[in-house]
Every structure is written in C-alpha cells, then in structure tokens.
N, C-alpha and C positions, 0 to 999 in steps of 0.2 A: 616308410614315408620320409620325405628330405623337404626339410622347410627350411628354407637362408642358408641352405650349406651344412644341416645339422642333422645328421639320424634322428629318427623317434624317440629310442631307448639313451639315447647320448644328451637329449633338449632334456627329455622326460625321465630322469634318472632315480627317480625316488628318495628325492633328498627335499626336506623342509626349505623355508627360506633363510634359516640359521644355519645350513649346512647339516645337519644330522640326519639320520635316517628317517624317510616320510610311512608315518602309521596305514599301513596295507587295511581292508577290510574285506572279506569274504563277500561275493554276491553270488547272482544264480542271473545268466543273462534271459534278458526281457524276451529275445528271438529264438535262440538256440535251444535254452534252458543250459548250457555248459556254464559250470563252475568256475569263476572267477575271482580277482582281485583287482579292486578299485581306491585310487587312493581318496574317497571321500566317504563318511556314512554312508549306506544308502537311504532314501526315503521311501517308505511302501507307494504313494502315490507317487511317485519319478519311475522312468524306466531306468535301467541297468543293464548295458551291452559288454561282451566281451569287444576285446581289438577286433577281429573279423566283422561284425555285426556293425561295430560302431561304423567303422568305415564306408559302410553300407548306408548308415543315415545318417553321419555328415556334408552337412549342405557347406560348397565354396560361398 
C-alpha cells in the first residue's frame, strides 16, 4: 500500500511517538481466524483483522 509516496511498513514502522519500539499484541482475526499482531489492545467487542482482511474492509 503507497500513501504520499510512502510504503505501508516504512509510514507504519512500529515505533511509539517517542521513537522507541511500539508494544505488538497478539490477536486472532475477526474473518480469517489467522494469528496476528496489532499494535493496539484488542477489545472483545471491536473486531480484529489481519493486513489481508483489513484491506478488505477499508473504506476510501
């Protein structure tokens, strides 16, 4: 995915807003059921997609 001239993994690099490494969490996606990591808690009521999935249901 290229937004403003910037890979996915290069915008989205896993790093805090202080520069440090951003705390991963283990999930189970909503569609797939494949095992993933999300950089936010999840919540039992939210869903939780891996990258495939999500791309799938975000809306431009």
């Amino acid at each position: 995915m290229e937004e403003i001239g910037m890979p996915f993994e290069r915008k989205f690099d896993r790093r805090d807003r202080f520069g440090g490494p951003r705390e991963m969490h283990d999930a189970v996606c909503s569609d797939c059921g494949q095992t993933t990591q999300v950089p936010f808690k999840p919540k039992a009521d939210r869903p939780v997609y891996c990258r495939d999935c999500y791309q799938k249901h975000k809306k431009f």
